[in-house]
C-alpha positions as CSV (number, residue, x, y, z in Angstrom):
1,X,-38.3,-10.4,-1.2
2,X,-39.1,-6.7,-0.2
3,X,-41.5,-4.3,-1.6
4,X,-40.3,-1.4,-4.0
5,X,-36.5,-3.0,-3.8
6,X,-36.8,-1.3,-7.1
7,X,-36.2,1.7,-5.4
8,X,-33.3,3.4,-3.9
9,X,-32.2,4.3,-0.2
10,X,-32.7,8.0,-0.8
11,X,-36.3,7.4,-2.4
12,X,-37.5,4.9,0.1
13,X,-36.4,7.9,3.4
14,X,-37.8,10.3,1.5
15,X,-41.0,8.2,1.2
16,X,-41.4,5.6,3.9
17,X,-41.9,6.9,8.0
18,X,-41.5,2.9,8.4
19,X,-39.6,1.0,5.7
20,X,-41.2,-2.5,4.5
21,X,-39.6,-5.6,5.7
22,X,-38.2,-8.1,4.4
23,X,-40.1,-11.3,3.4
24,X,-39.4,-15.3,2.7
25,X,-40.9,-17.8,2.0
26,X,-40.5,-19.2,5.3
27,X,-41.7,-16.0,7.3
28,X,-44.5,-16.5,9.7
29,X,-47.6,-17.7,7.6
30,X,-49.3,-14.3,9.3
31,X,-47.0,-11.9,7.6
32,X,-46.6,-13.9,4.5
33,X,-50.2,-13.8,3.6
34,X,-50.3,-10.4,3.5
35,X,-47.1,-10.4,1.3
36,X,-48.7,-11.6,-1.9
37,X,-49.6,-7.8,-2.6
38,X,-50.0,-7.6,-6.8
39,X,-50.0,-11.5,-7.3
40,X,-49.2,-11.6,-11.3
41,X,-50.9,-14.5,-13.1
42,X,-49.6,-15.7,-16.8
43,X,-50.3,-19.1,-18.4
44,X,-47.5,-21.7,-18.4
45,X,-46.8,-21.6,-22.0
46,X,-45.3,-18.1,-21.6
47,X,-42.0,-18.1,-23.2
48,X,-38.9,-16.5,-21.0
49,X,-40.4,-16.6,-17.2
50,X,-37.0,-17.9,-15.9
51,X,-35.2,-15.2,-18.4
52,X,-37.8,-12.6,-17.6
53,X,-36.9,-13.5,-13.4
54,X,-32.7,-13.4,-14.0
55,X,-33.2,-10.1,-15.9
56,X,-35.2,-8.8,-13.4
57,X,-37.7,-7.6,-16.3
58,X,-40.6,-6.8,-13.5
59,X,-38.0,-5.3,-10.5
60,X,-41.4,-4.6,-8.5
61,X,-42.8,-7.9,-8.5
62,X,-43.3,-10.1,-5.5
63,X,-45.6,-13.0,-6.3
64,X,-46.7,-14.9,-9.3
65,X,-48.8,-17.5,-9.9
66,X,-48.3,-19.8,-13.0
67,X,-51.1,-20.8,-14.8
68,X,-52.3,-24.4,-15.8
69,X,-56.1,-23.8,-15.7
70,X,-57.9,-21.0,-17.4
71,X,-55.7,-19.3,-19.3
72,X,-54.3,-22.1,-21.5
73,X,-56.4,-24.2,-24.3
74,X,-57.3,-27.9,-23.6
75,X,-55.1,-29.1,-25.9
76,X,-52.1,-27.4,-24.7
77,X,-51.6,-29.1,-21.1
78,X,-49.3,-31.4,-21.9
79,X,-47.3,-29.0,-23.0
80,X,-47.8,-26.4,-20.7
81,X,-46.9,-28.9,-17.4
82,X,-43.3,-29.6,-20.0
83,X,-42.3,-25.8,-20.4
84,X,-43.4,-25.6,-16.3
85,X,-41.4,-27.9,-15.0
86,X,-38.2,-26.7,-17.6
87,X,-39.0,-23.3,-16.3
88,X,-38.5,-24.4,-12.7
89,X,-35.3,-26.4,-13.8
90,X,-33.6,-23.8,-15.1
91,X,-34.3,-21.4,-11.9
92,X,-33.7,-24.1,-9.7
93,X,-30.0,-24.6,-11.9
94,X,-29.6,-21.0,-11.5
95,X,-29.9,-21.1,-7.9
96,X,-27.3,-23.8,-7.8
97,X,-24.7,-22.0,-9.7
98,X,-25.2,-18.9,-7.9
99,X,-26.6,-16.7,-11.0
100,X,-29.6,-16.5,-8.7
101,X,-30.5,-16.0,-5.0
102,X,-33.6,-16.9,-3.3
103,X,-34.0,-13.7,-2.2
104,X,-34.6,-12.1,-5.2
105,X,-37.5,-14.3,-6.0
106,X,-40.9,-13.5,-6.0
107,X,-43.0,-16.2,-4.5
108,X,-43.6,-18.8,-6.8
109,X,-47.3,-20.6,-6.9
110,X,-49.0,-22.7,-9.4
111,X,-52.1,-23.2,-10.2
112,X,-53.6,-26.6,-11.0
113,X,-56.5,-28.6,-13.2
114,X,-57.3,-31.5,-11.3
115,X,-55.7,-33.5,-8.4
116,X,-54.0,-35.9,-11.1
117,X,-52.4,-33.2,-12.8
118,X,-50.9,-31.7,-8.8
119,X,-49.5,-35.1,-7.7
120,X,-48.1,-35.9,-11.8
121,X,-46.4,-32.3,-10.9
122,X,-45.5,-32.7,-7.7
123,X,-43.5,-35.9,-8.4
124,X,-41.6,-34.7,-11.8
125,X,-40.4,-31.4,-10.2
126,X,-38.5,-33.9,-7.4
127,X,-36.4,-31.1,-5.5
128,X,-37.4,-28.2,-7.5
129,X,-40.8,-28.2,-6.0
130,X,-38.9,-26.3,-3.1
131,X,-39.2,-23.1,-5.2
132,X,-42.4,-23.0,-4.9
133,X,-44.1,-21.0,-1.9
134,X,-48.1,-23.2,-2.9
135,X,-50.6,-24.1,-4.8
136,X,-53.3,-22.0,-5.9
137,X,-56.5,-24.2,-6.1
138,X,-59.5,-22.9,-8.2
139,X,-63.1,-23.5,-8.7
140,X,-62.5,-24.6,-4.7
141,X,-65.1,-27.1,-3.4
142,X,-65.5,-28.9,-0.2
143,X,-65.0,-32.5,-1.2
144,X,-61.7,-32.1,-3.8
145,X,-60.5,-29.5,-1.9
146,X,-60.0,-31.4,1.1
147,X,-57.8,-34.1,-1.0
148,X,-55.8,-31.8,-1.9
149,X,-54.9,-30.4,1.0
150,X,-54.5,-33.2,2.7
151,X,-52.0,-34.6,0.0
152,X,-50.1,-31.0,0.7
153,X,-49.9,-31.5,4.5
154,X,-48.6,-35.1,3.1
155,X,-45.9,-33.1,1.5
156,X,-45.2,-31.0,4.5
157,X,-44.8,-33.7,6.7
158,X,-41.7,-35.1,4.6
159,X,-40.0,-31.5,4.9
160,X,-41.4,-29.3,2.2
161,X,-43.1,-26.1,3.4
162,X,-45.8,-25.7,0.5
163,X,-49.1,-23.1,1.2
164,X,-52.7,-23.2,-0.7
165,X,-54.5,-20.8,-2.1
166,X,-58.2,-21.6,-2.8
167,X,-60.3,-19.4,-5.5
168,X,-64.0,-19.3,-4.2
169,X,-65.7,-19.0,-8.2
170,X,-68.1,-21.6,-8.6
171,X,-72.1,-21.6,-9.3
172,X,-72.4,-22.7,-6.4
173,X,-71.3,-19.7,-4.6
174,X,-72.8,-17.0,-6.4
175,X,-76.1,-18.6,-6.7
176,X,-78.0,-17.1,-3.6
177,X,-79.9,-20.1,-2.9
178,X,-77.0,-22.1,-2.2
179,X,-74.1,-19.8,-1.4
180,X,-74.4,-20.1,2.3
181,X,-74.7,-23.9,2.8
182,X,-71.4,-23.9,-0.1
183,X,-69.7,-21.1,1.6
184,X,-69.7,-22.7,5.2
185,X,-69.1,-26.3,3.6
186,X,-65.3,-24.7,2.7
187,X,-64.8,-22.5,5.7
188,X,-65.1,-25.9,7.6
189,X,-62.5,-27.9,5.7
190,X,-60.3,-24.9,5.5
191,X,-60.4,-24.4,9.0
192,X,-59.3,-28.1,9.3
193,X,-56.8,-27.1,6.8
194,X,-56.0,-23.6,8.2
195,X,-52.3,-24.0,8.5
196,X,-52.0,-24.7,5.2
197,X,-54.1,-21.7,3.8
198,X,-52.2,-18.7,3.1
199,X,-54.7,-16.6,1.1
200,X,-58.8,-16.8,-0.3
201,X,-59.0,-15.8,-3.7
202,X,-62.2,-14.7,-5.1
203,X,-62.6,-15.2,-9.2
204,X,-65.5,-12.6,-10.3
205,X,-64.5,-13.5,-13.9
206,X,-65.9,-16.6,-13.3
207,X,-69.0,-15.4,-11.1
208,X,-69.2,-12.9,-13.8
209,X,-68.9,-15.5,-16.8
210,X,-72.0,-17.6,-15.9
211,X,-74.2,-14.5,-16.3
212,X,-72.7,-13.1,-18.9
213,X,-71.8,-9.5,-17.6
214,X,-68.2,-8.1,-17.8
215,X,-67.6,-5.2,-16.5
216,X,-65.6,-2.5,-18.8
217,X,-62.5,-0.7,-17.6
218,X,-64.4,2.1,-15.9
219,X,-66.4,0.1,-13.8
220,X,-65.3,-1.9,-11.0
221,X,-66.3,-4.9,-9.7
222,X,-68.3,-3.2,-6.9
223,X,-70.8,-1.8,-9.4
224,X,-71.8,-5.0,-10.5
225,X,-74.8,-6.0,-8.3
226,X,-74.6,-9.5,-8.0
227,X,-70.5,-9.5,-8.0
228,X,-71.0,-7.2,-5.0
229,X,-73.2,-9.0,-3.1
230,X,-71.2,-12.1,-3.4
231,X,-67.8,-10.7,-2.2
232,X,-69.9,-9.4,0.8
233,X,-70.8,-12.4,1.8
234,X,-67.8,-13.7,1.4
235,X,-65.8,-11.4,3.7
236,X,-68.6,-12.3,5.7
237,X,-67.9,-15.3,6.3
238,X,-64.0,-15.7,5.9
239,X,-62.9,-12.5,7.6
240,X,-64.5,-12.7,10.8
241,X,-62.5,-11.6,13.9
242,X,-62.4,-14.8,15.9
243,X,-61.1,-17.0,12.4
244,X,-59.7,-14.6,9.7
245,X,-58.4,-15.1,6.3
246,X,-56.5,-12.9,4.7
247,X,-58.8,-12.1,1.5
248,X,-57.8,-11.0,-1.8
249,X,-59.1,-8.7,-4.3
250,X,-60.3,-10.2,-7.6
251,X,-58.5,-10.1,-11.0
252,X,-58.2,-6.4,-13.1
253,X,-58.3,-7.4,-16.5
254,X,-58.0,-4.5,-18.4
255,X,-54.4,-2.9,-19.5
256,X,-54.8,-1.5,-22.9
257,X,-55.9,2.2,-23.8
258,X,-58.9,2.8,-25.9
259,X,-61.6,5.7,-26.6
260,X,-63.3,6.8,-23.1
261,X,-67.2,6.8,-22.6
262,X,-66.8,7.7,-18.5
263,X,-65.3,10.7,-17.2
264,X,-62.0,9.9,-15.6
265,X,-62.1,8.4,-11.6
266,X,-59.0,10.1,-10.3
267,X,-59.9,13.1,-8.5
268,X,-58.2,16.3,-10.0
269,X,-57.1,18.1,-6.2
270,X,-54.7,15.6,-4.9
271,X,-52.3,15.2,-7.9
272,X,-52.5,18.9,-8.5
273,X,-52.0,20.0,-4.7
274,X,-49.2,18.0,-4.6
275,X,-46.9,18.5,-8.0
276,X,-49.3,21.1,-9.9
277,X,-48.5,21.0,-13.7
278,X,-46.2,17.8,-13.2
279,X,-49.0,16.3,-10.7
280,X,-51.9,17.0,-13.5
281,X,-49.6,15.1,-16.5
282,X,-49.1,11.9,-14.0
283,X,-53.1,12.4,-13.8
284,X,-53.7,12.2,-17.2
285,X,-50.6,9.5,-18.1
286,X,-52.3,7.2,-15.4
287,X,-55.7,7.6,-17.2
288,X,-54.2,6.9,-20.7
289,X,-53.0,3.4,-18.8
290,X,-57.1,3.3,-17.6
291,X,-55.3,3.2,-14.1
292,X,-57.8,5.2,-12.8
293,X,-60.5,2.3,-12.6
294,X,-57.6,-0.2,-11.3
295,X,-57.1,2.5,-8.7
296,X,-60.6,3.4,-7.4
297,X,-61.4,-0.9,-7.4
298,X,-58.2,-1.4,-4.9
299,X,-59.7,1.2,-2.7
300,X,-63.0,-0.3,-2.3
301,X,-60.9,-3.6,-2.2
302,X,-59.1,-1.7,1.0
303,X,-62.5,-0.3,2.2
304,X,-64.2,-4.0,2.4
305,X,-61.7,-5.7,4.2
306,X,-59.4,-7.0,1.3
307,X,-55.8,-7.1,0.9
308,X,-54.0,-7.6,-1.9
309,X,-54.9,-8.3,-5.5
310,X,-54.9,-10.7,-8.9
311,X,-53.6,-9.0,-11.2
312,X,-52.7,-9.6,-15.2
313,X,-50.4,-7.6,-16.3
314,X,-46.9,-5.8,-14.8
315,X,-47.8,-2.3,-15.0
316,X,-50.7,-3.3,-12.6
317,X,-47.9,-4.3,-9.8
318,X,-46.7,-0.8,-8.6
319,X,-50.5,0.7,-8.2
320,X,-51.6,-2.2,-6.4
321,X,-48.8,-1.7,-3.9
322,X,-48.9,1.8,-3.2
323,X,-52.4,2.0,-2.2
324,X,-51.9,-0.9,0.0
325,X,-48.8,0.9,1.9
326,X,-50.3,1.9,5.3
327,X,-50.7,5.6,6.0
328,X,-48.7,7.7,9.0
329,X,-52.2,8.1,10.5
330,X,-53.4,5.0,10.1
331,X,-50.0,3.6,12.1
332,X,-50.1,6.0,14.6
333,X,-53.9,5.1,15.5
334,X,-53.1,1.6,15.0
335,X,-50.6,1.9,17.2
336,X,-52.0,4.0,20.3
337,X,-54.9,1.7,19.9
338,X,-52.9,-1.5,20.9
339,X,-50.6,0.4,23.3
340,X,-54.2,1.7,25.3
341,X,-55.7,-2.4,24.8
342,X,-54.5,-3.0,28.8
343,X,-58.4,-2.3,30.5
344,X,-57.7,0.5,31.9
345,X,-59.8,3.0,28.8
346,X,-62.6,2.3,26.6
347,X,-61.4,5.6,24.1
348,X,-58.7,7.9,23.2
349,X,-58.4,10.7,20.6
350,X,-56.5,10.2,18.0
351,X,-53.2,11.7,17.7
352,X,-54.1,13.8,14.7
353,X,-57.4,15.2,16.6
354,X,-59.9,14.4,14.2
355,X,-61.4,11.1,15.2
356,X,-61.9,8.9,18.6
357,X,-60.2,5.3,18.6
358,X,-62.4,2.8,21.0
359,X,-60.3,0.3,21.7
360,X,-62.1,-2.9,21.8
361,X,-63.9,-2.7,18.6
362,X,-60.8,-1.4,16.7
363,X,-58.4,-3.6,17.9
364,X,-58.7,-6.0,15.3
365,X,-58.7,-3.4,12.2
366,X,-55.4,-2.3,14.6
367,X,-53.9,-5.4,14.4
368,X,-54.0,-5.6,10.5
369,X,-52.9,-2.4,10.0
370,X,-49.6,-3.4,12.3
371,X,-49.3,-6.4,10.2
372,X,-49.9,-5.0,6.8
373,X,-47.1,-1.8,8.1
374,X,-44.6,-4.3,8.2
375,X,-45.1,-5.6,4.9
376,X,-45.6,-2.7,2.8
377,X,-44.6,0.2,5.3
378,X,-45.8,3.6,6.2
379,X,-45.7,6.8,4.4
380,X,-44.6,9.7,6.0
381,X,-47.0,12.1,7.2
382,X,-48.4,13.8,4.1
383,X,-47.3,11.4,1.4
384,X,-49.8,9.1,-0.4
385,X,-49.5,6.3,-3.2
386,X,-49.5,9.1,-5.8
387,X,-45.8,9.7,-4.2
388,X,-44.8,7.0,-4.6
389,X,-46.0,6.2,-8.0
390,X,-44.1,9.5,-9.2
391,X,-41.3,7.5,-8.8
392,X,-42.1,5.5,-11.8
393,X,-41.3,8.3,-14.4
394,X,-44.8,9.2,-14.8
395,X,-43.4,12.3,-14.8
396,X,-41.6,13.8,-17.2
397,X,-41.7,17.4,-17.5
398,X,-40.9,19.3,-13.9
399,X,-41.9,22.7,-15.1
């Protein structure tokens, strides 16, 4: 798969400085977990997912996870892991017959209940479990953890290529008093484990469910106190230079338009600097969506280390991927940076002139940057997610 392949050649020159890359599932597991980008969750008793994928319904999207945990009722699992696993069948057939390439697959994940329910899966999908790029792994915790991801290196080992995905959400983590002991107790089976671990989730629905907050669709996670504190901890811990993870932001849940009580997020200049009239309806069609507050919580995501996002519903893919899409000046420091890492200089000035780039403590924000570029590309010089999601038909009117 390739970001914004919904687009066309003259769109993506006109846009991209550095076009994004292809992806598979079996690119390096360092590229590939920054991949995930807008990682769509729905519930396994969605009707039409294979339909919905040979239609190419959601052109933008990348990755999906298929949902076996939260988002269906107790009594409908049995169902649920039936219409997965004829889901997967009827891709898979498609892939045989040629209706369907691999290629224009998003990665595929599930998530699970219980290690019961992963190895009951695992053995009635047979073949068809090659479609899948992992298994997402919530309410993650040491001890269970550990078996499953040592039955999925069992897997491996007979020729499958499967990743996982653990969700860091439970009351153990976000109560303060235990959240270090609990946080360090996973980093240490996921380091034993890290060739397996693609992505950390966090779940702040969860966090936010035992204390009965939830946020509204003007505030973002970040303004929640305790939510906050949490995810710093947690980048804390998992995203430290000499052992990174690639962390992701946590789930947007809001998608419908209602009456505001919050003035709007999105800053007035930039949309009207750039398109004027045109750029000032986009404004005001992306707060109808309540984009706005999906918009300003990906750029804090992006300002505290996080890449990437859950995300509920489709018209939630496109703005997660344009903020993500690295900036010409954030390449070309990235870039000088790791060209000047040979000894010889402690600092250089950046090549726009308006900051200094020390080399040894930016080298690792350098790195990502180069790794996230190849992924979802770099804008031209001047051009910014609002661009990009022009190109959407947000606009209508020109004049």
């Amino acid at each position: 798969m390739k970001l914004f392949s919904d687009l066309n050649e003259k769109q993506m020159k006109r846009l991209f400085f550095k076009l994004p890359e292809e992806v598979f599932s079996t690119s390096e597991k360092e590229v590939l977990s920054y991949a995930l980008a807008s990682t769509l969750y729905m519930p396994a008793t969605r009707p039409n997912i294979f339909q919905d994928l040979l239609t190419k319904k959601h052109a933008a999207l990348t990755s999906m996870v298929i949902c076996l945990e939260d988002s269906i009722g107790d009594h409908e699992v049995d169902i649920a892991e039936q219409k997965l696993v004829e889901e997967l069948t009827s891709i898979y057939q498609a892939l045989q017959d040629g209706v369907l390439s691999k290629s224009e697959l998003p990665l595929i994940f599930i998530r699970i209940r219980s290690v019961p329910q992963f190895l009951h899966l695992m053995d009635s999908l047979g073949e068809k479990k090659d479609l899948l790029t992992g298994i997402v792994i919530p309410k993650f915790e040491a001890a269970v953890g550990k078996i499953i991801l040592k039955e999925l290196e069992n897997y491996n080992i007979l020729g499958h290529s499967l990743y996982a995905m653990p969700i860091l959400e439970t009351k153990r983590i976000i109560e303060k008093e235990t959240r270090m002991e609990e946080l360090l107790s996973i980093k240490k089976v996921l380091d034993d484990y890290k060739h397996l671990v693609l992505n950390v989730r966090i779940g702040a629905t969860d966090f936010c469910g035992l204390y009965g907050i939830r946020r509204n669709a003007e505030t973002t996670v970040y303004d929640v106190a305790i939510i906050r504190d949490c995810i710093s901890d947690i980048v804390n811990v998992f995203t430290r230079a000499d052992s990174p993870y690639v962390v992701s932001g946590p789930v947007w849940e809001y998608f419908t338009t209602k009456e505001r009580i919050l003035i709007p997020q999105l800053r007035e200049t930039p949309f009207r600097k750039r398109y004027g009239k045109a750029g000032m309806n986009m404004r005001t069609q992306l707060i109808d969506k309540h984009m706005d507050g999906l918009i300003r919580e990906v750029m804090m995501d992006i300002t505290n280390g996080l890449t990437g996002k859950t995300i509920i519903h489709p018209t939630h893919i496109k703005p997660v991927q344009a903020l993500n899409v690295v900036s010409y000046e954030e390449y070309l420091d990235a870039c000088n940076i790791i060209e000047s890492n040979n000894g010889q200089i402690g600092v250089v000035k950046s090549s726009f002139s308006n900051k200094m780039n020390e080399i040894k403590p930016h080298l690792n924000w350098a790195q990502k940057i180069i790794l996230k570029s190849k992924v979802y590309g770099v804008f031209h010089e001047g051009f910014t997610y609002i661009d990009l999601l022009k190109q959407e038909n947000f606009i209508t009117n020109h004049s």
